[in-house]
Residue, then its C-alpha position, 0 to 999 in steps of 0.5 A: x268554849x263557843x269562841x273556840x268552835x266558832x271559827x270550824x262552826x263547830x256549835x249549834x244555833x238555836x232560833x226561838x220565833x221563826x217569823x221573818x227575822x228568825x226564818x231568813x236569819x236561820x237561812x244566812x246562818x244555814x248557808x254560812x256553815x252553822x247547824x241551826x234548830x229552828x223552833x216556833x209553837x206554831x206547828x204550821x210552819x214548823x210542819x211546813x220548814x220541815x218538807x223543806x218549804x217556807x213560809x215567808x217570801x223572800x228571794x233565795x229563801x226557798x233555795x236555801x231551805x231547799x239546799x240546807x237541812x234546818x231542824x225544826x221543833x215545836x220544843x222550846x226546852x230541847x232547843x235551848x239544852x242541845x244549842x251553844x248559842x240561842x237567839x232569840x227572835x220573838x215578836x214584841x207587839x204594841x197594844x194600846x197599853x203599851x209593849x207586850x212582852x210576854x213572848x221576850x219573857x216567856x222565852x226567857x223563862x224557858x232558856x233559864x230552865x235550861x241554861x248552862x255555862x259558856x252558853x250564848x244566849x242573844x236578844x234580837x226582838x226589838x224591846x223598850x229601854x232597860x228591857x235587857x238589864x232589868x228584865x231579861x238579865x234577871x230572868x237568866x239569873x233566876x237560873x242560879x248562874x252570874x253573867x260570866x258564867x254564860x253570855x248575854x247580848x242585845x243585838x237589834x235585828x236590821x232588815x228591810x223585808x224584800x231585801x232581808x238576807x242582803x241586809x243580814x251579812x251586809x248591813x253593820x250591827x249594833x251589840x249591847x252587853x253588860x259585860x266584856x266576855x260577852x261582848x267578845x263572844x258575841x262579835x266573834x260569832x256575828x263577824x262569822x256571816x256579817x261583812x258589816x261593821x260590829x260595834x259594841x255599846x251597852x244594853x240601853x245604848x243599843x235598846x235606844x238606837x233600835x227605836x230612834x233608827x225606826x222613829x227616824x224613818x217614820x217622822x220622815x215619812x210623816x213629814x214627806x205626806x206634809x208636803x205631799x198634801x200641801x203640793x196637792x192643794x198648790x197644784x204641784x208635783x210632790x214627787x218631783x219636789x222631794x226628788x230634786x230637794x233630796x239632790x241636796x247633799x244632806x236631805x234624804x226624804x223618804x216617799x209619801x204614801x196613803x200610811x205606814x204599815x209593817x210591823x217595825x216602825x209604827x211598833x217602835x214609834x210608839x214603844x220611844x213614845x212611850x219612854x218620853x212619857x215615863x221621863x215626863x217629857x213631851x215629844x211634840x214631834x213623834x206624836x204629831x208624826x203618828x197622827x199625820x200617818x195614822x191619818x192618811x188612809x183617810x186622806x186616800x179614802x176621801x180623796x177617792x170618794x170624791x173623784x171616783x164615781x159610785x160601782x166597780x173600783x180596781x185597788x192594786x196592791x194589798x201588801x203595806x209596801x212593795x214586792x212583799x207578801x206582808x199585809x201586817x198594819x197595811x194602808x191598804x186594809x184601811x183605805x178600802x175598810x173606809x170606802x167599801x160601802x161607796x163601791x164594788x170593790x176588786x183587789x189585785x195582788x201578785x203577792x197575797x194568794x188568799x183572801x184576808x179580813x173579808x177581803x177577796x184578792x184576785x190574781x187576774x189583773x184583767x178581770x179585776x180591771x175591766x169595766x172598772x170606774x178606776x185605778x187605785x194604786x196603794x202598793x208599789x210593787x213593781x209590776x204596777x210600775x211598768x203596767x201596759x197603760x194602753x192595754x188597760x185603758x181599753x178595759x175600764x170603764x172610766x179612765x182615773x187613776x189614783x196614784x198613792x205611790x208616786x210610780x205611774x209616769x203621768x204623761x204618758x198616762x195622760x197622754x192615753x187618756x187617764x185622769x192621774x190623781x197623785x199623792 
């Protein structure tokens, strides 16, 4: 039996989807003792794992894949038949119609074909309520054996991009099943690398906790850009006014900024949207929540275009937050979309190597600076937190800066000379 190898990681782990959660989840697993087969139907990045490079940046990860041979495959059948446990690790988008979960069943429809008893097989893409039971179960069962015969669980991936193999040992974990061998079998093998708590629940408990988790944060990040906006009009510091509220013991704001990007919680926001709406509720307050966020990169754009003269203009930062390489649902993409027939647009990001959606980034912060009308600060990496504000206000041209992340010191840059406009 799998529980019965697990302790000596005598088992194979088959990933199914080798984007960031599967790529950095093969790489604690990897250096945690386990034989893992990677599989993705992109042959870039299976090609490029294979000369034991990565494809996402993250700390460490290069060192592992470097250190630890991981077997890559474009071969969804073998790696479902020569694995003991696979995990499933698939994006789930969201389209205007709803979730798209066509690479969740098509995934499931292969592992069917190819499953055998005592075979672990574990969901961790995000999915809508009733998704395991009434959609994935079924699919498995296509297979002519009962629950029982093989294991099924629904853990919900927890990881915050920048800091994910941390947060993949230590942060606790959420397993739904819908039976109790499962539920052993599952927990004996996450408490092999997670040093967080594991507690078990059913499938729609643990569908239900991974979206109001996301909704959370993201209806206090709408709330956080409120107050942001009305200290602005009142002439006071917002971000000294959520730093000291959040000295209360029981507030924790999160930062305001010019949007919401990434692929987890503007997704998950609407995917629990979308279960209001199947049970003929009105959720008042996610809806107002979206339409706050999806708001700001207009905000930002018309604040610029009223404070920032016509020709060159400097934005830093392409990435949706700081210090990762990830431009998916970006703020930035948006905010410069808006203003980009207003000016000469220059992009720097330490992160983005290439040039996206049109856009041209360029890694030499001087030259992107020089001359430039102003400063527009739309991610927090933290190179832009400890920029040389003496140095770069003898290259520009006027000395603005619009801060939309709250992290220049606004004295000092005052005292050089800088116009500082914050979020």
């Amino acid at each position: 039996m799998v529980v019965e190898k697990l302790a000596s990681r005598d088992v194979t782990v088959g990933i199914l989807g080798l984007g960031y959660v599967g790529t950095t989840l093969a790489a604690v697993l990897l250096k945690n003792g386990f034989k893992v087969v990677g599989c993705d139907i992109n042959k870039s990045i299976v090609e490029t794992l294979k000369h034991g490079c990565c494809h996402i940046k993250e700390k460490n990860l290069d060192h592992i894949f470097n250190k630890y041979k991981i077997d890559v495959t474009t071969d969804v059948d073998l790696t479902v038949r020569n694995s003991d446990i696979v995990i499933v690790t698939v994006q789930t988008p969201w389209f205007s119609s709803g979730p798209d979960l066509s690479y969740v069943i098509n995934a499931c429809k292969t592992i069917s074909k190819n499953l055998s008893k005592r075979k672990l097989i574990i969901i961790e893409s995000t999915l809508p309520i009733g998704t395991m039971r009434n959609v994935v179960l079924k699919i498995l069962k296509s297979s002519g054996l009962n629950l029982g015969e093989f294991y099924l669980a629904y853990v919900p991936e927890r990881i915050l991009p920048g800091n994910a193999l941390y947060e993949i040992e230590h942060n606790s974990r959420i397993i739904g099943v819908a039976d109790e061998e499962s539920g052993i079998v599952t927990k004996k093998f996450y408490s092999t690398f997670v040093k967080g708590k594991l507690y078990l629940t059913s499938f729609e408990i643990a569908e239900m906790v991974k979206l109001v988790e996301n909704t959370y944060r993201y209806v206090n990040i709408a709330l956080s850009n409120e107050i942001a906006i009305l200290c602005k009009k009142l002439g006071l510091n917002s971000k000294e006014v959520i730093e000291l509220a959040n000295t209360h013991p029981r507030v924790n704001l999160l930062n305001p900024g010019p949007g919401v990007g990434g692929e987890c919680l503007p997704k998950d926001t609407r995917f629990l949207l979308k279960v209001f709406e199947e049970m003929g509720i009105e959720s008042k307050i996610i809806k107002a929540s979206i339409m706050i966020n999806e708001s700001m990169p207009e905000y930002i754009a018309e604040l610029i275009i009223n404070s920032v003269p016509k020709g060159k203009i400097s934005i830093l930062g392409l990435a949706y937050k700081g210090n990762v390489a990830d431009i998916r649902n970006s703020p930035s993409l948006k905010v410069i979309r808006k203003i980009k027939d207003h000016y000469n647009i220059y992009v720097h990001d330490p992160y983005i190597k290439i040039n996206c959606n049109g856009i041209k980034v360029s890694d030499n912060l001087e030259e992107v600076l020089k001359d430039s009308n102003a400063i527009v600060i739309l991610t927090d990496h933290d190179i832009y937190r400890y920029i040389d504000l003496n140095k770069i206000s003898k290259l520009m041209k006027n000395k603005i800066i619009i801060d939309t992340r709250n992290i220049i010191n606004k004295k000092l840059a005052e005292s050089y000379g800088f116009k500082v406009l914050s979020v």
